[in-house]
C-alpha positions in Angstrom: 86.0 162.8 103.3 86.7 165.1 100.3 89.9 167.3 99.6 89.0 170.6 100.6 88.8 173.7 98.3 89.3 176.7 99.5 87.1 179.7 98.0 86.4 183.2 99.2 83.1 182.2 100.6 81.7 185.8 100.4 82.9 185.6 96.5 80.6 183.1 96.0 77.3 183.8 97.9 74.2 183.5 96.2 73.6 186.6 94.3 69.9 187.8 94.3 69.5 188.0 90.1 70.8 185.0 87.4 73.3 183.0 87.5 76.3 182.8 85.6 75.8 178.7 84.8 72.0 180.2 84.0 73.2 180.6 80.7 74.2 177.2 80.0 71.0 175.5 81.4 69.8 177.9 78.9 71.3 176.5 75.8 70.5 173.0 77.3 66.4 173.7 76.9 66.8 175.3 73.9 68.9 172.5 72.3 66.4 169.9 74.0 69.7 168.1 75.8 68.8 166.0 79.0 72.0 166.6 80.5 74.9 169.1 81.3 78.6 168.1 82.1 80.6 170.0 83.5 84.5 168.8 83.9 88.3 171.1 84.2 89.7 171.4 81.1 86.7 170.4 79.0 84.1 172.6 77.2 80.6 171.8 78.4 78.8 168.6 77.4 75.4 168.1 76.7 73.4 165.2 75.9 71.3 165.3 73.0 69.1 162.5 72.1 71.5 160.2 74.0 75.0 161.1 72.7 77.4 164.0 74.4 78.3 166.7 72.6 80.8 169.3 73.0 79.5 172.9 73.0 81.3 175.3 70.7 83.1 177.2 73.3 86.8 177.2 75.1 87.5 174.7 77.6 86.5 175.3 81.7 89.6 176.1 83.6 89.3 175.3 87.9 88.1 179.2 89.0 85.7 179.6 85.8 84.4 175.6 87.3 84.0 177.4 91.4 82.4 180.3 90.1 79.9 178.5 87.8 79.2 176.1 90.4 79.4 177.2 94.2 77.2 180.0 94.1 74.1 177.5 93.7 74.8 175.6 96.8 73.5 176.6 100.1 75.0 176.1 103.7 73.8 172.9 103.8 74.8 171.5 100.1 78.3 173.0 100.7 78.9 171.4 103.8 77.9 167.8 102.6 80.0 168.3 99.2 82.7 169.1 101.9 82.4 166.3 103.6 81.0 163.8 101.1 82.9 165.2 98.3 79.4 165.2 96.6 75.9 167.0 96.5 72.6 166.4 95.5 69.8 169.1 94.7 67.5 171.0 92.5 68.1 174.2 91.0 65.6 176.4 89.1 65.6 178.9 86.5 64.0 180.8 83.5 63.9 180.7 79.9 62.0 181.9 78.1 59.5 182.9 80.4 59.3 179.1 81.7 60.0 178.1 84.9 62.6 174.4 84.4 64.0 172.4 87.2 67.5 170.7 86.9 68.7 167.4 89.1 71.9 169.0 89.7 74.6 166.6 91.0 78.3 168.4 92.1 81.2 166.2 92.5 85.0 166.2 93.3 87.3 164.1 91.1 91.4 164.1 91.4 90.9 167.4 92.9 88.9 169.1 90.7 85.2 170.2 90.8 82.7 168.8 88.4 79.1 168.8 87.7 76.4 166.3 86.0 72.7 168.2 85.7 69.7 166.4 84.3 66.8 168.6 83.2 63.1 167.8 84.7 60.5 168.6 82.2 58.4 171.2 84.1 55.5 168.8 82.8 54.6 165.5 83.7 53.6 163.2 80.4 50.5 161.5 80.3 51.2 157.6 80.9 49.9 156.6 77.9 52.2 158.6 75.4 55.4 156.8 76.9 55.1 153.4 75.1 55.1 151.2 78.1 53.1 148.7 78.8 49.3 149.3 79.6 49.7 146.7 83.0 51.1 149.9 84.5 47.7 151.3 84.6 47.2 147.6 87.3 50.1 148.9 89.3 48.8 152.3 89.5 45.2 150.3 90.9 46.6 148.7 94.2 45.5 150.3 97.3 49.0 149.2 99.7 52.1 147.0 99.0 55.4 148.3 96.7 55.9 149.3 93.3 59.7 149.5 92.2 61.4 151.5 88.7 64.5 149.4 87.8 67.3 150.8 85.8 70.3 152.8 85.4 70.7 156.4 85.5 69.3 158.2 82.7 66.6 155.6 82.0 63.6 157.4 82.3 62.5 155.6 86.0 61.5 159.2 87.0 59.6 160.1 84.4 57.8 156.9 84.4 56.9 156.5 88.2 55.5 160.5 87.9 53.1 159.8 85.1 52.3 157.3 87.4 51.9 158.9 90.0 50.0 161.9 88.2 47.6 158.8 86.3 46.7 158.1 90.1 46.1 162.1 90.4 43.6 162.1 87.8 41.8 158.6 89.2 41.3 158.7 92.5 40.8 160.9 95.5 43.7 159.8 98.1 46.7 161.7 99.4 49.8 161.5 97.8 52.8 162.1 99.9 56.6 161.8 98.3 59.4 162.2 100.0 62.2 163.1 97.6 66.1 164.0 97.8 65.6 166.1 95.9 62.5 166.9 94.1 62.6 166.4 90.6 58.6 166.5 89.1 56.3 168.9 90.9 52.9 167.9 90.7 49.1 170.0 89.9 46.6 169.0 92.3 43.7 167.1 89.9 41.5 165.3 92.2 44.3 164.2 95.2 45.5 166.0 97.6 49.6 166.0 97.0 52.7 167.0 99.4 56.2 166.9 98.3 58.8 167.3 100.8 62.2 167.3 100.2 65.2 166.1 102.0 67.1 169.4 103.7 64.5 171.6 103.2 61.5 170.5 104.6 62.8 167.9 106.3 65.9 167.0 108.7 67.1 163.5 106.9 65.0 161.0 105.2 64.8 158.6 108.6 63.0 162.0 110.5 60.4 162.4 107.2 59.2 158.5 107.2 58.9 158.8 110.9 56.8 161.9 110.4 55.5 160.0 106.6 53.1 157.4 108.7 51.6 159.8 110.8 49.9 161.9 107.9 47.6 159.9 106.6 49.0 159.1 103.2 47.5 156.7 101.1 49.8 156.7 98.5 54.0 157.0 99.0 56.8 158.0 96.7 60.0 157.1 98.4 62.6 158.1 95.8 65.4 156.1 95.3 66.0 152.4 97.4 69.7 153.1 97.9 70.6 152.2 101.3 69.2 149.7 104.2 67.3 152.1 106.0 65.7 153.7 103.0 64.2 150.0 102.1 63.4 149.1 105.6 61.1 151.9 106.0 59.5 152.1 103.0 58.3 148.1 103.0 57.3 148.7 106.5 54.9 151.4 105.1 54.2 149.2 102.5 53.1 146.4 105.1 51.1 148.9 106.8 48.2 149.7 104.4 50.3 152.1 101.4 50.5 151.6 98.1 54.8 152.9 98.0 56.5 153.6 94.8 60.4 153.7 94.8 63.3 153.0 92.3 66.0 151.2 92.6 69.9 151.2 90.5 69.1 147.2 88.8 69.4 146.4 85.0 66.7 143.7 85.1 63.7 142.7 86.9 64.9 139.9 88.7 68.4 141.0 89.3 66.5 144.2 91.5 65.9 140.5 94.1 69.7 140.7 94.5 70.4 143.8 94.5 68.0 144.7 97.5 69.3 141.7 99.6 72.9 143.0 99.1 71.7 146.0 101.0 71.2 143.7 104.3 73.7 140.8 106.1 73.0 137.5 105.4 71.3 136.9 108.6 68.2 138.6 107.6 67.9 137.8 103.7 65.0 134.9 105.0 63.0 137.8 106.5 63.6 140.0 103.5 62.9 137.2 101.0 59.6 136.9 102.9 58.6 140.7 103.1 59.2 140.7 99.5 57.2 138.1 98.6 53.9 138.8 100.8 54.5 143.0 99.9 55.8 143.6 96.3 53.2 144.1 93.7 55.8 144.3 90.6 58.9 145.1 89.5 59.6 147.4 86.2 63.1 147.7 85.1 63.5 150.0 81.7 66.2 151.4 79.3 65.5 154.2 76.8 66.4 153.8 73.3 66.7 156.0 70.4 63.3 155.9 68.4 63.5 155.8 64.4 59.6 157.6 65.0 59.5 161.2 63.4 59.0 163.6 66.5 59.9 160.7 69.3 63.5 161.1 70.6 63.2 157.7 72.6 61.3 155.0 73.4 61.9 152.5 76.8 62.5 148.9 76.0 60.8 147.1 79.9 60.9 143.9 81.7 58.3 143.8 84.0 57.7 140.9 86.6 54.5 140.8 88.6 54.6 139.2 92.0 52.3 136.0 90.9 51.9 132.7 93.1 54.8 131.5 90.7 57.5 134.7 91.8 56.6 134.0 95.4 57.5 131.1 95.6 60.9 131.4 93.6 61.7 134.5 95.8 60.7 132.2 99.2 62.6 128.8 98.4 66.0 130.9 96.7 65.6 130.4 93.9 66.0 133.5 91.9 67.6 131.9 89.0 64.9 131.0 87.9 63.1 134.2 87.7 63.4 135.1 84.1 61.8 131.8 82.8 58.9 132.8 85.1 59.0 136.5 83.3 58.7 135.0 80.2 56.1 132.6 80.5 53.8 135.0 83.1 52.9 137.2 79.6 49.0 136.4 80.6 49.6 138.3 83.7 51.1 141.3 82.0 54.5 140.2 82.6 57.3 140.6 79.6 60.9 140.3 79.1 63.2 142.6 77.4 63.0 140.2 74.1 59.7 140.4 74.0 59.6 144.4 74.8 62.3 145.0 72.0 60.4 142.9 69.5 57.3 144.7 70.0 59.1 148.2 69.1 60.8 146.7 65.9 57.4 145.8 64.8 55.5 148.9 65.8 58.9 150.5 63.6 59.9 152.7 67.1 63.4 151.4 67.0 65.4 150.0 64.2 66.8 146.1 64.0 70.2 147.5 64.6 69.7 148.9 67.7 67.6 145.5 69.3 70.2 143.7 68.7 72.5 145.8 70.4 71.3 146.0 73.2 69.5 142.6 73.6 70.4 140.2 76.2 70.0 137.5 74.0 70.7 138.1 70.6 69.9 134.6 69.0 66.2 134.8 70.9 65.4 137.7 69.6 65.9 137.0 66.2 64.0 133.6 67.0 61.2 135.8 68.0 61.4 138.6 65.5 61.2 135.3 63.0 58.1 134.4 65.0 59.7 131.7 66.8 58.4 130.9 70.3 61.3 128.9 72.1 59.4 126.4 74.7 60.5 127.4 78.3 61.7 124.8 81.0 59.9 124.3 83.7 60.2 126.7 86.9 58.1 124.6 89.2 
């Protein structure tokens, strides 16, 4: 439970008009930024092109940081920030005449408030201009089993799994239900029919909106984010039940996401896991986003993907997930790829510069192999 801060509560109702922190999600459209810090004692952050930067103003003191921040919260927010010392939701607001949304996360740190906001674009891209790979059009095609967006925050897993989502909008005539905490993308109707709920406001708690989820008639789930046991059990029981269920899930590689899901049950059932996985998942796409040397492109993602091929079963089955990333790397047939090969592709396409693949490469000496043309013979997996 959090330290509690004590505020005049009528003080900081939610006026009617603009808000005061309007003005800086203001200057973080106009400045194209991604995100807005907020921390005591610190001028505003925002993240531009994937650095921080300071704004050009005097430093937040504790009341300027309760005044910005409380009157966006409602009942609810405020009491789980209360007794989580944390709160997730969206807030709205104008600029310019546009309608944005903001991912707004409040926080309590050594007894001070905080804040972290990402801005949603108020448009979903088109699948094809995010340089990913075109075997996510395949994943888009399945009509039940699960789909999961691997990374860490601020790598683009929402934005990806939308224009996913919104390729499947313009394709096909199903019903598309998510279930979100909270909503991030909101999506135009094309030819499915499309109902976003969000935790708190349209729904009690996340186990109350699966429980209602099965009963509508969806044929296509988003699930948000795999971060607890309950969240994963329900969504691969929709999954075993005829829906094609999109998720994402906190994992910096495709096959690490194996162990990071089982870490969310007790040993005891890992068999049963290992098996649902197996017979359910379709693939596995884990991304990072990179800053692009391409005039007009900001960044690029670099992705692993692993498709759930006779090969991964049967790794996943018999335990042996070390072996995974030798059967990424020689699935590429099957639309699978590793990060080597995804960061080699955007040297040579001149999206990213050498410097930065190297960076951020897992292996340094085999992607210079491959950059060199090199193809480094894989031991067997079998």
């Amino acid at each position: 439970m959090s330290i509690p801060i004590e505020v005049d509560q009528d003080r900081f109702k939610k006026p009617k008009g603009p808000l005061e922190i309007d003005k800086l999600f203001r200057a973080l459209v106009k400045l194209e930024g991604s995100d807005l810090h907020l921390k005591v004692d610190r001028p505003p952050y925002i993240r531009v092109s994937g650095t921080l930067r300071p704004m050009n103003r005097e430093p937040i003191d504790d009341d300027e940081m309760v005044r910005l921040i409380f009157p966006m919260m409602d009942e609810r927010n405020r009491r789980i920030f209360d007794e989580d010392g944390g709160a997730d939701f969206a807030h709205t607001t104008d600029v310019d005449g546009k309608r944005w949304r903001f991912r707004v996360n409040v926080l309590q740190q050594m007894g001070h408030v905080g804040m972290v906001a990402r801005r949603v674009n108020n448009w979903i891209p088109p699948l094809e201009d995010l340089y990913l790979p075109t075997v996510l059009y395949e994943l888009c095609k399945y009509s039940q089993g699960m789909v999961l967006l691997a990374g860490i925050t601020g790598s683009g897993k929402s934005t990806t799994i939308a224009s996913m989502l919104n390729w499947v909008n313009q394709n096909y005539r199903k019903h598309i239900l998510t279930l979100e905490d909270p909503i991030e993308f909101t999506f135009t109707e094309d030819k499915c029919l499309i109902n976003q709920r969000e935790i708190g406001m349209d729904v009690v708690n996340f186990s109350i909106g699966m429980k209602h989820a099965v009963r509508e008639d969806p044929d296509v789930m988003l699930v948000g984010e795999m971060r607890d046991r309950e969240t994963f059990e329900t969504a691969i029981h929709a999954a075993e039940t005829g829906h094609l269920v999109f998720g994402t899930i906190h994992a910096s590689t495709a096959a690490s996401t194996i162990g990071r899901i089982l870490d969310l049950f007790p040993a005891s059932m890992h068999s049963a896991i290992r098996s649902a996985l197996a017979f359910n998942m379709k693939g596995i796409v884990a991304q990072k986003l990179l800053p692009s040397i391409k005039e007009g492109v900001q960044r690029v993602p670099t992705v692993e993907i692993m498709m759930f091929n006779p090969t991964v079963r049967k790794l996943i089955l018999e335990e042996q997930d070390e072996k995974l990333p030798d059967a990424i790397r020689i699935g590429l047939n099957e639309g699978m790829q590793d990060f080597t090969m995804s960061l080699k592709y955007l040297v040579q396409e001149r999206l990213i510069d050498r410097a930065t693949a190297f960076e951020v490469a897992p292996n340094v000496e085999a992607l210079k192999m491959a950059l060199k043309g090199i193809e480094v013979k894989e031991p067997g997996i079998l």
